[in-house]
Each structure stands twice: as structure tokens, then as C-alpha cells.
N, CA, C and O atoms as CSV, one atom per row, in Angstrom:
chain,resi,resn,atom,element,x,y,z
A,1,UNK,N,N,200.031,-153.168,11.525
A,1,UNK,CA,C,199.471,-152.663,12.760
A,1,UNK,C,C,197.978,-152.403,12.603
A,1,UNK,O,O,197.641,-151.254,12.892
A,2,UNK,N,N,197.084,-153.169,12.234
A,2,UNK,CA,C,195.783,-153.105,12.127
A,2,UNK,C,C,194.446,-153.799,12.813
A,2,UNK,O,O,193.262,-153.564,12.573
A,3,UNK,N,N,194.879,-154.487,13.502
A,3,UNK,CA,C,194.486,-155.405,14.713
A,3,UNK,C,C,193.263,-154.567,15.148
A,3,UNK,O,O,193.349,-153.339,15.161
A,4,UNK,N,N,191.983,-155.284,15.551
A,4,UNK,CA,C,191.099,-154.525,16.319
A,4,UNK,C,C,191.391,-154.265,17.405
A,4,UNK,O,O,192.135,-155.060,17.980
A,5,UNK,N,N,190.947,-153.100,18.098
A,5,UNK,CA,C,191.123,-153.284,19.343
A,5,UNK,C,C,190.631,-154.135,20.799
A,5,UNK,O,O,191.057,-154.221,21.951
A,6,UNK,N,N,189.394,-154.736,19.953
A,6,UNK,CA,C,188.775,-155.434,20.522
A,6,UNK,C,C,189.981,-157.226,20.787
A,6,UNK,O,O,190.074,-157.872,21.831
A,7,UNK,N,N,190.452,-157.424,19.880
A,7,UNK,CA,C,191.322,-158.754,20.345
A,7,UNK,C,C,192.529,-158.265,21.541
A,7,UNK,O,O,193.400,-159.002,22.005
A,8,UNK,N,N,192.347,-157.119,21.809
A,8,UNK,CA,C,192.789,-156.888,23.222
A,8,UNK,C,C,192.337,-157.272,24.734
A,8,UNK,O,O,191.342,-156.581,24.957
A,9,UNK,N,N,192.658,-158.147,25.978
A,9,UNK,CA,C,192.311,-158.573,26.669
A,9,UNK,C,C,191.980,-156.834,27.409
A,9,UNK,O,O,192.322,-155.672,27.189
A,10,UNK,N,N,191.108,-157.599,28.376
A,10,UNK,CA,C,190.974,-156.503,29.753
A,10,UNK,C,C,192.304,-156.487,30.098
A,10,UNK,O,O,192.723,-155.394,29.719
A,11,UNK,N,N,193.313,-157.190,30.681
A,11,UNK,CA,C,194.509,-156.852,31.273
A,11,UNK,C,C,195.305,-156.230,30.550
A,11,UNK,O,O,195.935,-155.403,31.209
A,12,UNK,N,N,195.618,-156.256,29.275
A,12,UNK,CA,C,196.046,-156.058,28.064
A,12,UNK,C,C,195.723,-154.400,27.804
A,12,UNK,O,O,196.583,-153.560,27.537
A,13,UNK,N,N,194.349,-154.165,27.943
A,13,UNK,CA,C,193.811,-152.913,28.084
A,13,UNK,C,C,194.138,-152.008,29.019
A,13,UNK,O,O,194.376,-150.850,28.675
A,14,UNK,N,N,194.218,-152.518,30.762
A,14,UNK,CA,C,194.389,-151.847,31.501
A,14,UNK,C,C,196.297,-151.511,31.163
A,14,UNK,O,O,196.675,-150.377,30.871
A,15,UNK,N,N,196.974,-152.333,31.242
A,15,UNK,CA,C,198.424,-151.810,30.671
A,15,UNK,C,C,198.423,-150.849,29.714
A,15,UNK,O,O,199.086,-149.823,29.865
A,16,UNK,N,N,197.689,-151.072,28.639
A,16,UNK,CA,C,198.122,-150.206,27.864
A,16,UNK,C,C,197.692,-148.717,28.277
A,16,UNK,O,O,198.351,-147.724,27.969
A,17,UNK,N,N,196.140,-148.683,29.236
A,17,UNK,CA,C,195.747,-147.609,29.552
A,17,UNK,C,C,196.870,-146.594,29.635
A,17,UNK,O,O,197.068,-145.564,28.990
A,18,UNK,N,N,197.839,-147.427,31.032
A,18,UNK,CA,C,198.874,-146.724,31.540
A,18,UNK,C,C,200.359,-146.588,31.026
A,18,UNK,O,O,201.218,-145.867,31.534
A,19,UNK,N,N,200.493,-147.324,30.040
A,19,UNK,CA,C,201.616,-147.365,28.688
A,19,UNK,C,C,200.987,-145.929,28.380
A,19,UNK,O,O,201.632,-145.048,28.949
A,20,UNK,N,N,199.833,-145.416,27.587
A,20,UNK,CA,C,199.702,-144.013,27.352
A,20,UNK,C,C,200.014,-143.036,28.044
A,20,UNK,O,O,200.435,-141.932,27.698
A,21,UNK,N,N,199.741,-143.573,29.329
A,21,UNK,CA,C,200.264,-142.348,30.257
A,21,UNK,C,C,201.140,-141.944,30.401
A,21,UNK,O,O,201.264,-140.934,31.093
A,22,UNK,N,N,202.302,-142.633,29.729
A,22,UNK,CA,C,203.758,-142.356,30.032
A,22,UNK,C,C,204.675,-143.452,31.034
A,22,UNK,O,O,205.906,-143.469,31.055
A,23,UNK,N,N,203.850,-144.282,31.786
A,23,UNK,CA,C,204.325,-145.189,32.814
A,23,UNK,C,C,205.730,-145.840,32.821
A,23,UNK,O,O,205.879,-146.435,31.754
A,24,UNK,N,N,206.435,-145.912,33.338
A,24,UNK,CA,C,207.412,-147.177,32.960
A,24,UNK,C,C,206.816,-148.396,33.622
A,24,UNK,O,O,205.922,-148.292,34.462
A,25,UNK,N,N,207.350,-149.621,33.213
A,25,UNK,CA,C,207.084,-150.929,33.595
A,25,UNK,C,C,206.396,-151.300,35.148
A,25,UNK,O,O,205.367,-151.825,35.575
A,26,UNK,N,N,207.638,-150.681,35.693
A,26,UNK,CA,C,207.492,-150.945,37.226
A,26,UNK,C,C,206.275,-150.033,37.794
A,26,UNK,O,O,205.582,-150.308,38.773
A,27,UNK,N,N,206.137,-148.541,36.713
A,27,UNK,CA,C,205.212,-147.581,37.454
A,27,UNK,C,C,203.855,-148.624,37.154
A,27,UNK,O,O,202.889,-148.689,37.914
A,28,UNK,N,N,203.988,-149.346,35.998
A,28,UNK,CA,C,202.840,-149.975,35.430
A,28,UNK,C,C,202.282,-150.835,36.686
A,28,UNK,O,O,201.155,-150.640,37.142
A,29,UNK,N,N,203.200,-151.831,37.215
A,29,UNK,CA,C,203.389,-152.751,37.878
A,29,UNK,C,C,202.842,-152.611,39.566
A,29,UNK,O,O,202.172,-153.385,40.250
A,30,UNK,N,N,203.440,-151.295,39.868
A,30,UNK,CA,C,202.530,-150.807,41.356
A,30,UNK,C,C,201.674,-150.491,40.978
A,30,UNK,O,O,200.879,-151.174,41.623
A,31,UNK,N,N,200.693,-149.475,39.877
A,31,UNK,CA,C,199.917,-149.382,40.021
A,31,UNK,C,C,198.826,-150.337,39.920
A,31,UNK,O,O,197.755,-150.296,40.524
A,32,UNK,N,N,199.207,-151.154,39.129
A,32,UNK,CA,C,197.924,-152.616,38.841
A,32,UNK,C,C,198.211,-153.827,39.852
A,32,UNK,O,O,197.671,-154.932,39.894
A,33,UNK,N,N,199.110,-153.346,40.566
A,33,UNK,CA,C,199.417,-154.573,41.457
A,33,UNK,C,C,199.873,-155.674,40.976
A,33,UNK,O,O,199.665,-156.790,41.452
A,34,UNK,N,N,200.546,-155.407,39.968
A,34,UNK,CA,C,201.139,-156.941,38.907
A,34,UNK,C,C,202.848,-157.298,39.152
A,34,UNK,O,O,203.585,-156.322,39.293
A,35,UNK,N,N,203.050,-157.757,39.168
A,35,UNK,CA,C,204.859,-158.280,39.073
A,35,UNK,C,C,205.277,-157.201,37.715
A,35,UNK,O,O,204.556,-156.834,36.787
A,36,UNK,N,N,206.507,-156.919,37.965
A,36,UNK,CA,C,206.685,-156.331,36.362
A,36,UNK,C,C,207.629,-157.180,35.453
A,36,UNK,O,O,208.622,-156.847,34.807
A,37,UNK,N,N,207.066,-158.262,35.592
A,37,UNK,CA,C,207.430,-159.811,34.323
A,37,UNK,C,C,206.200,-159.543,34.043
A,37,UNK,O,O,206.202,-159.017,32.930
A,38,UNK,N,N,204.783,-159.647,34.588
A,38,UNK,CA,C,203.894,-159.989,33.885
A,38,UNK,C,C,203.418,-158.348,33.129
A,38,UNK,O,O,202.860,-158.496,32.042
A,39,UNK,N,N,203.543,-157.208,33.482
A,39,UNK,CA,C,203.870,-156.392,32.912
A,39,UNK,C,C,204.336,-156.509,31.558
A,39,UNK,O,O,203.675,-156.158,30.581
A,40,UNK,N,N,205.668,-157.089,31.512
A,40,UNK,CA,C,206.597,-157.440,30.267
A,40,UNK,C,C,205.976,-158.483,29.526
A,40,UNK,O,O,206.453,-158.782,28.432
A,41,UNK,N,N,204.890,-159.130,30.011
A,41,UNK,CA,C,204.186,-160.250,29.202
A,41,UNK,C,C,203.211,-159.275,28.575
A,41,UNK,O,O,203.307,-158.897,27.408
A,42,UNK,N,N,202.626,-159.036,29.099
A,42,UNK,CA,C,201.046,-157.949,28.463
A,42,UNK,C,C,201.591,-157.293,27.219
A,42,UNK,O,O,201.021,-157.139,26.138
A,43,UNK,N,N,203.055,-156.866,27.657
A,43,UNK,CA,C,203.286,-155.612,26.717
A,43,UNK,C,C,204.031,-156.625,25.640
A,43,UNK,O,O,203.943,-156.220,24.481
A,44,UNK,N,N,204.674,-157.739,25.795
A,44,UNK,CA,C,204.930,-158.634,24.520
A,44,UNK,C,C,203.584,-158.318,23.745
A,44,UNK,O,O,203.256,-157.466,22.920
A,45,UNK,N,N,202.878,-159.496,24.442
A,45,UNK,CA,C,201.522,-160.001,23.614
A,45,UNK,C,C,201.067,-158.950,22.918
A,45,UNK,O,O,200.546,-159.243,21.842
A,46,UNK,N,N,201.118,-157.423,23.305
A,46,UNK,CA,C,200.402,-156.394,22.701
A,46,UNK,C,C,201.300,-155.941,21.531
A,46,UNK,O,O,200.840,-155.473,20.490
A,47,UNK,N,N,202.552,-156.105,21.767
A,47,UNK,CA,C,203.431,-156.034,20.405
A,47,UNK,C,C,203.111,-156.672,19.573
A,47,UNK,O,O,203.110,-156.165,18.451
A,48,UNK,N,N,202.650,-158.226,19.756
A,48,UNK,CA,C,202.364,-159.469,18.729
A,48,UNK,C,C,201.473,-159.194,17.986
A,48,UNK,O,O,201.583,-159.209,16.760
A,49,UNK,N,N,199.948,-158.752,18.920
A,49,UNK,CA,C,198.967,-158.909,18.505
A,49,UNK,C,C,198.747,-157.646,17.420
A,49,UNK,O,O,198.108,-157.760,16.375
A,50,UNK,N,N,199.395,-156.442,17.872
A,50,UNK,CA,C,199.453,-155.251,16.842
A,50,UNK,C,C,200.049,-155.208,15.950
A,50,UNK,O,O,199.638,-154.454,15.068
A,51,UNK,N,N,201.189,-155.905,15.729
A,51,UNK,CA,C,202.430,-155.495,14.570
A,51,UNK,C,C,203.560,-155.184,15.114
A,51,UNK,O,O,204.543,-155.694,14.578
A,52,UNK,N,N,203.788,-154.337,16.238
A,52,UNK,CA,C,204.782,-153.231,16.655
A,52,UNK,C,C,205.679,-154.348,16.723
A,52,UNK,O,O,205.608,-155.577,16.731
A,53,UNK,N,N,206.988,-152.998,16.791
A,53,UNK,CA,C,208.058,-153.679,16.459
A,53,UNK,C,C,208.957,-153.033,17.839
A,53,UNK,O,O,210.090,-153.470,18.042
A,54,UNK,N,N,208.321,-151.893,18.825
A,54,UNK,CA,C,208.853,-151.559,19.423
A,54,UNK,C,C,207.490,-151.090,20.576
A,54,UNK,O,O,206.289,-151.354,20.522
A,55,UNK,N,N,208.128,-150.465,21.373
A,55,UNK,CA,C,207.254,-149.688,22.713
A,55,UNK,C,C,207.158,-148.257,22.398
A,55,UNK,O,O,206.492,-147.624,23.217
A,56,UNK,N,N,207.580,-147.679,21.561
A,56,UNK,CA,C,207.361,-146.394,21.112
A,56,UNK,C,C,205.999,-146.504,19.985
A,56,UNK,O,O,204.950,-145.860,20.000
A,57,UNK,N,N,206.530,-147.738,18.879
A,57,UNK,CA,C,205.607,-147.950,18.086
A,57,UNK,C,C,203.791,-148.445,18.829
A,57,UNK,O,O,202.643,-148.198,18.460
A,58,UNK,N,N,204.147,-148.910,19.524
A,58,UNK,CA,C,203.189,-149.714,20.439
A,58,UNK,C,C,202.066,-148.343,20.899
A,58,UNK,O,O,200.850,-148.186,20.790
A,59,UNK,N,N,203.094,-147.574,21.403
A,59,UNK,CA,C,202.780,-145.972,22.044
A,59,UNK,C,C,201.787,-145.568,21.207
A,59,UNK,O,O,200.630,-145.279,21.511
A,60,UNK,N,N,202.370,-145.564,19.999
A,60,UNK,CA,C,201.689,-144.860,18.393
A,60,UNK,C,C,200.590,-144.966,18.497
A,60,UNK,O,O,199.595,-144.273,18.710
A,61,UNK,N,N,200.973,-146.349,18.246
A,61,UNK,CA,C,199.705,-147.272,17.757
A,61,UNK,C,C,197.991,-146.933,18.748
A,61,UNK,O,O,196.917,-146.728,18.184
A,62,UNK,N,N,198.189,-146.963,20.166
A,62,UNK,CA,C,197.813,-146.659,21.288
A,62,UNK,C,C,196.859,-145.772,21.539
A,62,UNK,O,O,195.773,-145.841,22.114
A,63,UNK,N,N,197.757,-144.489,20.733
A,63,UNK,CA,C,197.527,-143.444,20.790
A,63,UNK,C,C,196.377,-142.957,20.098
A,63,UNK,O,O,195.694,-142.044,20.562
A,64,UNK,N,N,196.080,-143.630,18.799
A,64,UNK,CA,C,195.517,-143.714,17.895
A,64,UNK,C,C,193.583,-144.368,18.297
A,64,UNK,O,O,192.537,-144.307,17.650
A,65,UNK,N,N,193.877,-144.826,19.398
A,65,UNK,CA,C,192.673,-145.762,19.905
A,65,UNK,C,C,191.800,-144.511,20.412
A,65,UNK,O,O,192.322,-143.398,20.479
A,66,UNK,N,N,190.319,-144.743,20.805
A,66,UNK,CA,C,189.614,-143.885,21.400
A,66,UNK,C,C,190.136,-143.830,22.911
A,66,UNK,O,O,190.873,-144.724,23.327
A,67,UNK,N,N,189.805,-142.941,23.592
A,67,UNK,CA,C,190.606,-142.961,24.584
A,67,UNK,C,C,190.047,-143.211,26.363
A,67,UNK,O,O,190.549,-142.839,27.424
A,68,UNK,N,N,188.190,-144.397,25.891
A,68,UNK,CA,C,187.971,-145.024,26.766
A,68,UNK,C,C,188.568,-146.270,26.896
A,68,UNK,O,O,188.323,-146.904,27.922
A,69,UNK,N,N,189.475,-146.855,25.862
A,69,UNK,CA,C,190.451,-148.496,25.897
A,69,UNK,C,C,191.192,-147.755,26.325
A,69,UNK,O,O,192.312,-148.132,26.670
């Protein structure tokens, strides 16, 4: 799980913004105006690109970032 945060997209970013917040998928999904498949895509790719092995881990990981990403 050591990935910069920078190989994170803008869309990628804005999900995760709201992954910190506590969001579920769908809350993710109205608020960005996205389908919540593509929701479920962002949050793959962000598993890939970090390591995680889960959405809690993902959380962690997240959490750990400064907290303008």
C-alpha cells in the first residue's frame, strides 16, 4: 500500500474524498452525479492502484492522506 497519491485520477480523488466521509456507493453516486457501477469502477481501480485488499483497508489507507486529496 505505498502508491503515491498523486497516480490517483481527479475522479478517483473526488470518490475517495467521499469514501472518507463515510458514504456508501450510491450516497457516492448522487452526490457526484455518477451511476454507482462507475462508482464501483473508481473504487476497484483505487484498490489496484493502492494494494488494498478491501474498502475498509482502502478507508485506512485514505485516511492516512493529507486531507486536501
Amino acid at each position: 500500500m505505498s502508491p503515491s497519491a498523486d497516480a490517483i485520477t481527479p475522479a478517483e480523488a473526488r470518490v475517495l474524498a467521499h469514501l472518507r466521509r463515510g458514504c456508501s456507493n450510491q450516497g457516492i453516486a448522487t452526490a457526484l452525479v455518477l451511476s454507482p457501477r462507475t462508482v464501483e469502477s473508481h473504487i476497484s481501480n483505487l484498490l489496484a492502484k493502492t494494494g488494498c485488499g478491501s474498502r475498509v483497508q482502502l478507508l485506512l489507507w485514505a485516511l492516512e492522506l493529507p486531507s486536501e486529496r
